[in-house]
N, C-alpha and C positions, 0 to 999 in steps of 0.2 A: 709293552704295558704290564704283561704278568711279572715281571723284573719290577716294576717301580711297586708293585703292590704285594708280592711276594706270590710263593706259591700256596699257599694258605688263607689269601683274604677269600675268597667264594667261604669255604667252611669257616674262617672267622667272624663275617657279616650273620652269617647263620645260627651262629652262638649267639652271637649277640642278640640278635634276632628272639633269640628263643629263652633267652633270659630277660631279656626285657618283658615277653610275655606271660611267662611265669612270677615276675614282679607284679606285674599286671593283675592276675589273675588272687596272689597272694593279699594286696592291697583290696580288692573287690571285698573279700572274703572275710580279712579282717574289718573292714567297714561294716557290712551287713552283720558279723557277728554281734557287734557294736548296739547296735540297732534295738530296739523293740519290734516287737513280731510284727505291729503295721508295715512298720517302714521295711521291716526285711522285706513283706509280700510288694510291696511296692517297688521297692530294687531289686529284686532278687535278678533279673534278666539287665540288669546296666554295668556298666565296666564305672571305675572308679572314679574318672572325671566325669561321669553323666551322672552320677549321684550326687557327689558334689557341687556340681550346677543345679540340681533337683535339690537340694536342700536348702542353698542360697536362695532358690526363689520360695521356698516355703517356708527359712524364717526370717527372713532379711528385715520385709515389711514388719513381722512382732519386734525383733528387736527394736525398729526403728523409735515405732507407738511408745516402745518400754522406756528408753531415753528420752523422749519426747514428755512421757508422766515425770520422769524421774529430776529431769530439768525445771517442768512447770514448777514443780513443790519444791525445788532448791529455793529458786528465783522467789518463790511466794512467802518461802520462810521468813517468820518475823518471831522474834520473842518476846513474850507477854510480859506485862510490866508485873513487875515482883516474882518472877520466876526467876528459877538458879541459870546463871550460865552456862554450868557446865553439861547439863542438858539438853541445852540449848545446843551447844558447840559438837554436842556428842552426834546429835539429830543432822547438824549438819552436815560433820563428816561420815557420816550411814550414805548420805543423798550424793556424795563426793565418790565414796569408795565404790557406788552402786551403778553412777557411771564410766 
């Protein structure tokens, strides 16, 4: 078996191993630097996909609401008689580029 894997994969798996965590650890650090000071205190003890799962559930729902406002007043837009169009066209594309 040490033939088919070389005499180096034990210490290869090992690198790897240890690079990977220091990826890890890099990614953690750059995220929380990211951060404002709540959120730091709140992650400061999570590895970077447990942040990441922590932040989807804290803003997933706001996003959702936001699209959901930003929808209703697309859908509700009407332009009033004797107004400019271009106004008009302008308001609509804000409610477009916003979704």
């Amino acid at each position: 078996m040490w033939s088919l894997l070389g005499a180096n994969a034990p210490r290869d798996d090992k690198d790897k191993f240890k690079k990977h965590m220091d990826d890890r650890l890099d990614v953690g650090c750059l995220m929380l630097a990211t951060m404002i000071p709540e959120l730091q205190k709140q992650h400061e003890d999570m590895v970077a996909y447990e942040m990441i799962q922590n932040l989807k559930e804290i803003y997933e729902g706001q996003a959702r609401q936001e699209r959901y406002e930003t929808s209703k007043a697309l859908f509700q837009c009407k332009m009033s008689e004797g107004s400019p169009v271009g106004a008009h066209v302008m308001k609509m594309m804000g409610y477009i580029q916003t979704l």
